[in-house]
C-alpha positions in Angstrom: 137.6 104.6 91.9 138.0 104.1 95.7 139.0 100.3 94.9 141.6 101.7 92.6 143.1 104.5 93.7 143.1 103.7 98.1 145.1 100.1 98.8 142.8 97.8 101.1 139.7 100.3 100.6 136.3 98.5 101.7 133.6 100.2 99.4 130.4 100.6 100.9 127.8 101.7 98.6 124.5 103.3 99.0 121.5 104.5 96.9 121.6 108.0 98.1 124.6 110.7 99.0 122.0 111.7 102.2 121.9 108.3 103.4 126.0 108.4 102.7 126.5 111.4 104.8 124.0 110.2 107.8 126.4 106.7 107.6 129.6 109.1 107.8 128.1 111.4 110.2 127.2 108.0 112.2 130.4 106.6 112.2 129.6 103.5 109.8 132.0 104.3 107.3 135.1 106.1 107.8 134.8 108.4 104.7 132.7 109.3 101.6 134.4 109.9 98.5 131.9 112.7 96.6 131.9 115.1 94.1 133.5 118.4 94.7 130.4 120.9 94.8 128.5 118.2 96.6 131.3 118.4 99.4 131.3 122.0 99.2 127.6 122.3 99.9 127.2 119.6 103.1 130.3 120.9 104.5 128.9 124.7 104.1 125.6 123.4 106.4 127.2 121.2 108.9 129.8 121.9 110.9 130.5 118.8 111.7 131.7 118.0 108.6 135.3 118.4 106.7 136.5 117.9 103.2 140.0 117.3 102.0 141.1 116.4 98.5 140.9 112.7 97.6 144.0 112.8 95.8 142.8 111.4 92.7 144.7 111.6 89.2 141.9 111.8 86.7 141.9 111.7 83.4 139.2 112.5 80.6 139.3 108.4 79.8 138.5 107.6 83.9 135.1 109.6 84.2 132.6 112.0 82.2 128.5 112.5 82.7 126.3 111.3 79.3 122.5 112.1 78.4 120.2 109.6 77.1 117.9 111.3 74.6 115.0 109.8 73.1 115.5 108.6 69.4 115.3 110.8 66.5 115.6 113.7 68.9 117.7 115.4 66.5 117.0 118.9 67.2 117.6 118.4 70.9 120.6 116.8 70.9 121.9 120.0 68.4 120.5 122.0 71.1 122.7 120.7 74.3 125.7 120.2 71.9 125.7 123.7 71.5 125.2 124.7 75.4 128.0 122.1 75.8 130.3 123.9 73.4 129.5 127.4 75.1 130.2 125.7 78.5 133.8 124.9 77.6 134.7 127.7 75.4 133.3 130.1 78.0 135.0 127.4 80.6 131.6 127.9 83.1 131.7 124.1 85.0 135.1 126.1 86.8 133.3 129.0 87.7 130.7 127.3 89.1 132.8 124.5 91.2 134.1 127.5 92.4 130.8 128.6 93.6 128.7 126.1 94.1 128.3 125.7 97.5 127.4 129.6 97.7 124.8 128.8 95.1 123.5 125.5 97.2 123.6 127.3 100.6 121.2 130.2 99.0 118.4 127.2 99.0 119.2 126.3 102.3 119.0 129.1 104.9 115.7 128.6 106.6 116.7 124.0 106.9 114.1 124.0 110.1 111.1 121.2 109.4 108.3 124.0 110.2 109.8 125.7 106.8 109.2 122.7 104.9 105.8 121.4 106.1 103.9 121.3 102.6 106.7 118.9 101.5 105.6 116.5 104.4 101.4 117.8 103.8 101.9 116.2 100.1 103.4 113.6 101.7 101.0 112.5 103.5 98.3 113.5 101.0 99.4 110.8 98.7 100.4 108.4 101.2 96.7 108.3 102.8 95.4 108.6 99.2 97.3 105.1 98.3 96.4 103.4 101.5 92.5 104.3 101.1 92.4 103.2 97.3 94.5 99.8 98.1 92.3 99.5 101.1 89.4 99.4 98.5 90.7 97.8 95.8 92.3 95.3 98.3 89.3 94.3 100.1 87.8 93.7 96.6 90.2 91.7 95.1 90.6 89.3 98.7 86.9 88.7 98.7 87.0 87.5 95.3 89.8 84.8 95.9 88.3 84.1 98.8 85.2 82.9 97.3 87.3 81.3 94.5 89.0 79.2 96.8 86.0 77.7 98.1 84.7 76.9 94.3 83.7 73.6 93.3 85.2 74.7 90.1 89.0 73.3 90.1 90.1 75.1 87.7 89.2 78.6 90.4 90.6 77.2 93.1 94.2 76.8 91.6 93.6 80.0 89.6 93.0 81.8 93.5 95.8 79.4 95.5 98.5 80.0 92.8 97.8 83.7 92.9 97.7 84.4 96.8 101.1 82.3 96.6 102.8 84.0 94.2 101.6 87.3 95.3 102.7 86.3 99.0 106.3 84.8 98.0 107.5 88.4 96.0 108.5 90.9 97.4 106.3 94.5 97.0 109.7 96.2 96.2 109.4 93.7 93.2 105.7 93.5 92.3 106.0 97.5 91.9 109.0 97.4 89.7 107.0 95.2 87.4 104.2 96.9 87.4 105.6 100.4 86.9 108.0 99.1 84.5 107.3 95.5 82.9 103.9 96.4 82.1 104.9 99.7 81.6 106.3 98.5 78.2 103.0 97.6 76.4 101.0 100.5 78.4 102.5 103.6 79.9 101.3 103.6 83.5 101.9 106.8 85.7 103.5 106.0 88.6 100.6 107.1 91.0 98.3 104.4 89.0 101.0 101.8 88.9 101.7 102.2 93.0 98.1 101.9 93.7 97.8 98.8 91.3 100.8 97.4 92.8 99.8 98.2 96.7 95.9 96.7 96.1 97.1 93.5 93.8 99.5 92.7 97.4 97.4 93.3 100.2 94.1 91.7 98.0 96.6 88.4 98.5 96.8 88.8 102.1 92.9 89.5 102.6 92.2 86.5 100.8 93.4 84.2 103.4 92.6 86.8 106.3 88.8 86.3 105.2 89.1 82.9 104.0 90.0 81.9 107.5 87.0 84.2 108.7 84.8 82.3 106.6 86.1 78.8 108.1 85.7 80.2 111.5 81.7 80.4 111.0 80.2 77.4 112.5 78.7 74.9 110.1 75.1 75.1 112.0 74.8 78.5 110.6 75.0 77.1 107.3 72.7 74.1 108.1 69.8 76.4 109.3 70.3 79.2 106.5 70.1 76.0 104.1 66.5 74.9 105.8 65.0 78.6 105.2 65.5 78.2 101.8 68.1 80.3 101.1 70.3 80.0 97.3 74.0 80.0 98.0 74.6 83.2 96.7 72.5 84.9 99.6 73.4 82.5 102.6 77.3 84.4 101.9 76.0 87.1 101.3 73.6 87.6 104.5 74.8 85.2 106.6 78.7 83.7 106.7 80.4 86.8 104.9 78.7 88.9 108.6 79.7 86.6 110.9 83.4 86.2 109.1 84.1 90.0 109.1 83.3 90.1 112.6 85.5 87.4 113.3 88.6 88.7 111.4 88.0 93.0 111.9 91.1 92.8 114.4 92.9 90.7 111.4 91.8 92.7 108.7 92.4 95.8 110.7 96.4 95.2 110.8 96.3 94.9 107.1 94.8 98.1 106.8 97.1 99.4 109.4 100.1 97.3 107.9 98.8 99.1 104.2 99.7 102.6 105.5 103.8 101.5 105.8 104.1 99.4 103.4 102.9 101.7 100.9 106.0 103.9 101.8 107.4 101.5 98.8 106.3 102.8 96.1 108.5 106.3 96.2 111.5 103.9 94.2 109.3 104.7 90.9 109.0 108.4 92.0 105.6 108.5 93.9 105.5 111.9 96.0 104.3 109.9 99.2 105.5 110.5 102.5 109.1 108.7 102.5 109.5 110.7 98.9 109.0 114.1 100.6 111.2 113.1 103.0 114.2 112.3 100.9 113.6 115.9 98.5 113.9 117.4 102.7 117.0 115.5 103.5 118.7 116.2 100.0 117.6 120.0 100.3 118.2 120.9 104.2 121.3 118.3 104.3 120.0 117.1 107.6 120.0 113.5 107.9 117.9 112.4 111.0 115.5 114.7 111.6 112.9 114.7 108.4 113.3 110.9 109.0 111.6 111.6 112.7 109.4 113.8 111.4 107.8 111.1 108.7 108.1 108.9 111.5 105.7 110.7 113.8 103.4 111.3 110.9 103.1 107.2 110.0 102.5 106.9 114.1 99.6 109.6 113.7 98.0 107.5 110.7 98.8 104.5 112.3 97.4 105.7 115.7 94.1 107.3 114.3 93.4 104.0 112.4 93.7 102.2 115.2 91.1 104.4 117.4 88.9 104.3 114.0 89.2 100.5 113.4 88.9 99.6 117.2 85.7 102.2 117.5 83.7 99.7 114.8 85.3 96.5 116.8 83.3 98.0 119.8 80.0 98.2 117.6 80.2 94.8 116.0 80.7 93.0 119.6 77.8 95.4 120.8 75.7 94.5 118.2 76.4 91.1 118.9 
């Protein structure tokens, strides 16, 4: 529409009207073409904010709103033609343009971050719940193809190399699309399961070659002289060289764990109520655009930050009890 209607308009476009507002507010664009109770509503809570007319001509032909409706939803569909009809015969979508804002600013009185702490409490909740499953899962899933990779069995090694490739050379933006919605359309995966799938199948890539390296870092005597005590194969990894390579690679392994806790921020695009999800319900509802963003942040830097003091308490024990 801007393209149309403003001559030499560059249109910046952005998945969110918050972010859109911040980038105004910011001085990165120039102007944010919106709808009218939208306007109405950031303009009502921010002083620092104005809204004029765009100007445009519309027409019924240049714009409208549709619903999707699941097939052979007969009955529903009968149901919202009818509200529709009452809207415009009782000619309501005026009546409330003309009050919307009032309406929005009723929600948005109390827009301090102390109001709306159990929004960032669930946050967090699910965030750390993600992290500690992926963590799990994770670990699991790198020892495995770890152990693949040193197979005599060909056919295990690829299997584990073109895995930890592919996994490595997709973005997790992608992997949790597809997940949440390629699989999605032979089994219906909830979006909780689906991020936690998506978050553990990534970082077990990453683990893989974290502890396969650990495991290459073991000196080849130690193998020798658990060989001569008559130990199978199965128990000199288990009892000897798996040990020795998760001392080796705790500090490694911990900045995956640590690395887990942000990255998992991701999977709020298929409507996970993690931290960076809270955040963008605070933004949308308080119509402040920086400060639930330095809230979450100091939240990750607390998680982050009591990892670290957790992870570097067992590093301390390990070179002890060496």
């Amino acid at each position: 529409m801007a393209k149309k209607k403003i001559p030499d308009a560059t249109v910046k476009g952005m998945d969110k009207s918050t972010d859109l507002v911040l980038a105004l507010k910011t001085h990165k664009i120039d102007a944010l073409g919106i709808e009218k109770p939208s306007a109405e509503a950031y303009v009502k809570n921010d002083s620092g904010l104005k809204m004029i007319p765009s100007g445009y001509d519309l027409n019924k032909n240049e714009t409208g709103v549709a619903i999707a409706f699941k097939k052979g939803s007969n009955s529903l569909v009968t149901a919202v033609n009818k509200s529709i009809d009452q809207i415009q015969k009782k000619n309501l979508t005026e009546q409330y343009l003309a009050n919307a804002g009032k309406y929005m600013k009723v929600n948005t009185v109390n827009t301090s971050m102390f109001h709306y702490w159990k929004y960032f409490a669930k946050g967090v909740e699910y965030t750390v719940l993600i992290s500690i499953v992926s963590t799990f899962f994770g670990v699991i899933i790198g020892v495995v193809l770890a152990l693949m990779r040193f197979s005599k069995q060909k056919w295990l090694r690829g299997l584990a190399i073109s895995y930890t490739e592919f996994i490595r050379g997709t973005p997790l933006m992608v992997q949790v699309l597809f997940v949440y919605f390629g699989i999605g359309v032979v089994v219906n995966i909830p979006a909780l399961i689906s991020g936690m799938i998506s978050v553990s199948l990534n970082s077990g890539a990453y683990v893989a070659e974290i502890i396969r390296g650990g495991i290459n870092s073991v000196a080849k005597g130690q193998t020798e002289a658990a060989a001569s005590l008559g130990l199978s194969k199965g128990d000199l990894m288990r009892f000897v060289i798996l040990p020795q390579a998760f001392k080796n690679i705790w500090p490694a392994l911990g900045n995956e764990f640590i690395s887990l806790i942000k990255e998992s921020s991701i999977v709020s695009i298929i409507g996970v109520t993690d931290l960076i999800y809270q955040l963008n319900i605070v933004r949308a509802d308080t119509y402040r655009g920086v400060m639930p963003i330095f809230v979450a942040m100091l939240l990750y830097f607390i998680m982050t930050f009591a990892l670290t003091r957790v992870l570097n308490h067992f590093e301390g024990k390990m070179k002890h009890a060496g």
